[in-house]
Structure formats: structure tokens, C-alpha cells
C-alpha positions in Angstrom: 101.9 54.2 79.0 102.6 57.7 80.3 101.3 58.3 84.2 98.4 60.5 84.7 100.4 61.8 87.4 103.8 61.5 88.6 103.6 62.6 92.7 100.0 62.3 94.0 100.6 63.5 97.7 97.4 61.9 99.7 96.7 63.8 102.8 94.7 61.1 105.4 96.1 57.8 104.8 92.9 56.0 105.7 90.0 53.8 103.6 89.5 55.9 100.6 92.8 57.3 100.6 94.9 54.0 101.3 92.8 52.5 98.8 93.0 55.1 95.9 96.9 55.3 97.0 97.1 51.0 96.4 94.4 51.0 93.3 96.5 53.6 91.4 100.0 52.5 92.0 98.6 48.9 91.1 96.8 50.5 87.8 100.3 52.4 86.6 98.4 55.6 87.2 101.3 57.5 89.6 104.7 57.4 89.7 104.9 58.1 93.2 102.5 58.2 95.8 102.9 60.4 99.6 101.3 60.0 102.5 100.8 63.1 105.1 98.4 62.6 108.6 98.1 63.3 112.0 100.0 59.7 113.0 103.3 58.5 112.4 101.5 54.9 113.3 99.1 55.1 110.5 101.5 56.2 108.0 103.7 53.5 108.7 101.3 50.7 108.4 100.4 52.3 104.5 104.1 52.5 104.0 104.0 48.5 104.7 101.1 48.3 102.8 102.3 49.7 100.0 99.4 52.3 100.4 102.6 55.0 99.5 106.0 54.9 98.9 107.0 57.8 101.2 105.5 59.6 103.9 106.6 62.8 105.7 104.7 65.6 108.4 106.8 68.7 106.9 104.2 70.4 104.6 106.6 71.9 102.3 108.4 68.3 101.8 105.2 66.8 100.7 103.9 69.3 98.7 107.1 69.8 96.3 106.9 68.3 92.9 103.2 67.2 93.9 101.0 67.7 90.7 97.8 66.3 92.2 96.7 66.5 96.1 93.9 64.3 97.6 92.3 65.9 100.0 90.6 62.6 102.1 89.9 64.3 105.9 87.0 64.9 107.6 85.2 67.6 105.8 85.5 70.5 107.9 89.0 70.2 108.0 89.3 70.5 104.0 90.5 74.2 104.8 92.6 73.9 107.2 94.3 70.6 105.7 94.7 72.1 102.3 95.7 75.6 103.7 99.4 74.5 104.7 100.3 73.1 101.0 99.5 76.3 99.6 102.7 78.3 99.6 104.8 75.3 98.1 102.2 73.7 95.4 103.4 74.4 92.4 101.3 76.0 89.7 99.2 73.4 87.8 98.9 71.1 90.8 95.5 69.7 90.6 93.5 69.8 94.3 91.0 67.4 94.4 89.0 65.7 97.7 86.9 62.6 98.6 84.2 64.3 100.7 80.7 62.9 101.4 79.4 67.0 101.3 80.6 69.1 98.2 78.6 72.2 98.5 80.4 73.3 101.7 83.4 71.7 100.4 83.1 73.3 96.9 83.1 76.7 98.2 85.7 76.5 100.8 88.3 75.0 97.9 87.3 77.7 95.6 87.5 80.8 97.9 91.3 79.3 99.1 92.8 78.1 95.9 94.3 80.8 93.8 93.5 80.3 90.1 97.1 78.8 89.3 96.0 75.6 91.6 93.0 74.3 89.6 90.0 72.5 92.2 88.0 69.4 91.5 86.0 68.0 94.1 85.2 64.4 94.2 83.4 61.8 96.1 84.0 58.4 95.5 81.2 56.6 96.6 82.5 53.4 98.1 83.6 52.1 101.7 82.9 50.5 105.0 82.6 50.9 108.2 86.2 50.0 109.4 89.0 53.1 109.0 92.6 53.6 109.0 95.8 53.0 106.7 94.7 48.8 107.9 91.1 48.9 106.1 92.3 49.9 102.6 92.4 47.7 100.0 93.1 47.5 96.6 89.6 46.9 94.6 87.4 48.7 96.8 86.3 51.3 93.8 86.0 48.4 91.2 82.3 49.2 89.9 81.1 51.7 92.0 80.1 55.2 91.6 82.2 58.7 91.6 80.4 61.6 91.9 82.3 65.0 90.5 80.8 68.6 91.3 82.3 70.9 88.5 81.6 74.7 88.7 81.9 77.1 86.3 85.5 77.8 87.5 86.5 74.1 87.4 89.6 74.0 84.3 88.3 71.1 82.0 91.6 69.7 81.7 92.0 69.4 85.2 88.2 68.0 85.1 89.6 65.8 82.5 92.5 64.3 84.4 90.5 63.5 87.6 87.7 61.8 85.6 90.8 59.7 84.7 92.1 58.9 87.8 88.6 57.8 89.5 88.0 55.6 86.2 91.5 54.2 86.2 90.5 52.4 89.5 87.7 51.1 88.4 85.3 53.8 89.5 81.9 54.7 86.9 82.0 58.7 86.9 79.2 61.1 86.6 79.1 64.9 87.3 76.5 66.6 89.3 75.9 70.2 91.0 77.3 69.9 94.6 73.9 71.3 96.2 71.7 68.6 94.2 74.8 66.1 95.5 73.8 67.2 98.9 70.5 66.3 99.0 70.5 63.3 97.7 73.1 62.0 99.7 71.4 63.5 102.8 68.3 61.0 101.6 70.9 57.9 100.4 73.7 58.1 103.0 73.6 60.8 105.4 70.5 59.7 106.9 70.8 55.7 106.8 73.6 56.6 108.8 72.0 58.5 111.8 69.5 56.2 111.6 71.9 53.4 112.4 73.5 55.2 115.3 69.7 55.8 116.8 68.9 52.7 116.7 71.7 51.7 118.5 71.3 54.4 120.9 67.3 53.4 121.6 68.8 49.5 122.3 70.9 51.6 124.9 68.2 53.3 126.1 66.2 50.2 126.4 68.4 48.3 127.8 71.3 50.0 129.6 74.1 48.3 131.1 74.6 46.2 132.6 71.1 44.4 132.2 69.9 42.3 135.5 65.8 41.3 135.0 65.8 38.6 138.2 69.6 39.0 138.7 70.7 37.4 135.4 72.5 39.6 133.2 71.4 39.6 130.1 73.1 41.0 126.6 70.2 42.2 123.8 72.7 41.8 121.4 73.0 38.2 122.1 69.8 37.6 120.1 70.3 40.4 117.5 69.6 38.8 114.2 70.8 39.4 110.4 68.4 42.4 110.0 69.6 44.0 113.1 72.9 43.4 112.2 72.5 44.7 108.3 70.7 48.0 109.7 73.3 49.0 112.7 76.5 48.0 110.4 77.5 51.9 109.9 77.1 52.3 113.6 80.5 51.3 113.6 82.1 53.4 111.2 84.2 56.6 112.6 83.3 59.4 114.9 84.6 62.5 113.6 84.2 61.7 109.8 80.5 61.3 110.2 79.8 64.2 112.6 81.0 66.7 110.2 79.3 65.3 107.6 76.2 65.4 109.5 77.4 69.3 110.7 78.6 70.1 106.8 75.3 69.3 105.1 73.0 70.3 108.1 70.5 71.6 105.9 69.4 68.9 103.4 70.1 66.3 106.3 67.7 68.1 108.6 65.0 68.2 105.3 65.6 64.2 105.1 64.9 63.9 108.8 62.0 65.8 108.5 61.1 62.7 105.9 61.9 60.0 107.5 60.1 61.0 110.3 57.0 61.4 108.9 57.1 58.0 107.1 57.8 56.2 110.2 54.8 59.0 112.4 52.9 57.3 109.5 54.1 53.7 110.5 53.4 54.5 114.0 49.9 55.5 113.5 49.1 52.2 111.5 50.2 50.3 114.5 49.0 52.1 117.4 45.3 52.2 115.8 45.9 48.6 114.7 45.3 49.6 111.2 46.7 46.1 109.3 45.4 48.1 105.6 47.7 51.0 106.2 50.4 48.9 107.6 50.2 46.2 104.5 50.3 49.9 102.6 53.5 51.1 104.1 55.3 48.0 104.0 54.4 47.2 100.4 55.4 50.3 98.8 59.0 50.3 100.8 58.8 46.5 99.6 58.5 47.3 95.8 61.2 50.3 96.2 63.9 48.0 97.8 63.2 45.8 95.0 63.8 48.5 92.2 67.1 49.3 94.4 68.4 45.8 94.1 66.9 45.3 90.4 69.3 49.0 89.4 71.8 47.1 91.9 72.1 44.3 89.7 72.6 46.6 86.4 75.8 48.1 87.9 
């Protein structure tokens, strides 16, 4: 069986890109797979991984013989990561990314990437909370869903050939416009996310540290239980990936907000008028809509 690529250069070594890196060499997909980052430490733990087979922090090294580059950095530095490949790609390489955003994304690729370096951007929607070369692993895109943003200057076979390459992992593909991708990822993702780092914030805020109520120190999170600990778990995941996200789709994440805020003003009403009818209400329509979640869940 022929590769679908022979030198996929991944630039960011970390979750998605370790993992596509491991899933694709596994699956026969490339011949040979390099690593490029900001740390020789994090490149050398995919190199042991088997993440890659080579890594290297010259530009022009890295991008020669590459026919397909994975852009998997934080999105506002899709420009300037893909902007140093650009005078040694060779025509026909295909430039893809994993970004959580694809409208800013879309248009950034397009208005830098001459028409001899076909763009597809991508984003696998799969991961955790943890980062780095360490965190990848191998089925992490079995079953899950890839999202595509095509415009009407994406080539088809290049289209074609990263449709491939997602489903070769394991991934189910579906294409979408990147500003209809935005919002519903702002609602779906973006969001659950910010909610998690406020709620870990207000515990802050509540109970700084350290904690002494009649000089015994005392830890909140001692007593956290499973819900607390299923609704913070993206708290954890990293810093600059998820402020740019939040800064790159501003817009449709400040409409979700905007959402969620009144739902929970709602909430807030119900409980300060102790108003158990509208409360029952609430709860009991987010009730039945978790339930569809897991029921569509279970389909997968």
C-alpha cells in the first residue's frame, strides 16, 4: 500500500501532534515523520516515543522534501509558524492545521500561502487536558470527530488527501464553513472551558490561601467530589493554547457568554425568589438535553 504521504513535517510536537505523528506512522500512512518546536526537550521525548523519526530547528532542513505540513501551535501563531517554511516548501506541499478557531485561521493561511502550496485547515476534535510530546498517544482519534473548513480556493485533491489522513487514524470527517465552526465550538468547547477556569477562580475567590477559620487550615478541595472534579477537569489544560483560542474567536465566544449568562441570571432568579417550579424547569430541560448528548454519544 502506497503512503498518502512520504515526509509529513509536524510543527509542535505536543497531544494532537504527537498523537497524529504515532497514529500515522502506526497506520502506514507516512514514510517519514519530523518534528520542529520551540524545545529540544520536547522533541526528544517524541523522538523516544516514536512520535517522529527525526527532528531538527533549521527551517529549511525540515521543510525540504516535506509534502504535507501540520500546523499544531497555538492559533495565533499559525502565521508566524507557517511563515518560515515558506521559501523552501516545495510546490504541491499540502499545509494543513489542527486549530480549535478556523475562521481566523482560514484567512490568515489563505492570504500567506501562494497558490502552488495548496491549504486545508483541520480540527481534530479529540484531547485532554495534559500537553507535551509525553501526553500523546497512539488511539487518541479512534472514533472521534474531524472537522474540515474548505473554501472555495481549497484544491479538492489536496481536500481529498487530508480527508485521508484524519480517517486513516481513525478520525469520522465532516466539512463545515469555518464561521458556522466557530460558533458552535464557542457554545460546545470554547465556553465549557472558561467556565471551568471560573469556577476554579470563584473557589479561589472564596477561599483563598491559605485557609485558617479558628486556626485550622483547611483545603476546599479536600472535599471536592466527582461533579466538581468532572466540571474543573479542563482547568488544567494549557495556558497559551486556550487564551488564543479564547482571543481568536472573541466574537462567537463573547455571543456564547452572553448565553450562558442569561441561563444561569435565570437560575439565579429561581433561587433567590425561592421559586422551586422554575428551578424544577431549568434543571429538567438541561436534564433531558444531557440525556440526548449521551443518547447521540452512544451512536458514535
Amino acid at each position: 500500500m502506497p503512503f498518502l504521504f512520504h515526509r509529513l513535517l509536524i510543527v509542535g510536537v505536543g497531544l494532537i501532534g504527537g498523537s497524529l505523528g504515532l497514529a500515522a506512522k502506526a497506520r502506514g500512512l507516512v514514510e517519514q515523520v519530523v518534528g520542529f518546536g520551540r524545545t529540544e526537550a520536547n522533541l526528544k521525548i517524541a523522538l523516544d516515543r516514536g512520535l517522529i523519526d527525526t527532528y531538527t530547528f533549521d527551517p529549511a532542513e525540515a521543510a525540504q522534501g516535506t509534502d504535507c505540513v501540520l500546523l499544531a501551535v497555538p492559533v495565533q501563531a499559525t502565521g508566524p509558524a507557517v511563515q518560515q517554511f515558506l521559501p523552501s516548501l516545495s510546490p504541491g506541499c499540502i499545509v494543513t492545521d489542527a486549530g480549535s478557531v478556523k475562521a481566523p485561521v482560514v484567512a490568515t493561511l489563505e492570504s500567506l500561502l501562494p497558490d502552488s502550496l495548496p491549504c486545508v485547515a483541520a480540527h481534530p476534535i479529540a484531547g485532554t487536558e495534559h500537553a507535551g510530546a509525553g501526553a500523546a498517544f497512539e488511539t487518541l482519534f479512534e472514533g472521534r470527530l474531524c472537522v474540515l473548513t474548505p473554501t472555495d480556493k481549497t484544491h479538492a485533491e489536496a481536500l481529498a488527501r487530508v480527508r485521508a489522513l484524519w480517517e486513516g487514524v481513525g478520525m469520522r470527517v465532516e466539512e463545515m464553513d469555518p464561521e458556522v465552526h466557530d460558533r458552535i465550538l464557542a457554545q460546545v468547547s470554547h465556553l465549557p472551558h472558561l467556565i471551568a477556569f471560573s469556577v476554579m477562580n470563584g473557589l479561589l475567590q472564596s477561599f483563598p490561601h491559605p485557609v485558617q477559620p479558628q486556626s485550622e487550615q483547611v483545603d476546599p478541595l479536600v472535599y471536592a467530589g466527582s461533579a466538581f472534579a468532572d466540571l474543573t477537569r479542563v482547568a488544567a489544560s494549557p495556558v497559551e493554547m486556550w487564551r488564543d483560542i479564547c482571543l481568536g474567536n472573541r466574537e462567537a465566544l463573547l455571543s456564547a457568554i452572553a448565553s450562558f449568562e442569561a441561563a444561569l441570571t435565570q437560575m439565579k432568579v429561581a433561587v433567590t425568589e425561592g421559586d422551586g417550579q422554575a428551578l424544577s424547569a431549568d434543571i429538567e430541560r438541561a436534564r433531558q438535553e444531557r440525556q440526548r448528548l449521551t443518547r447521540l454519544r452512544e451512536k458514535e
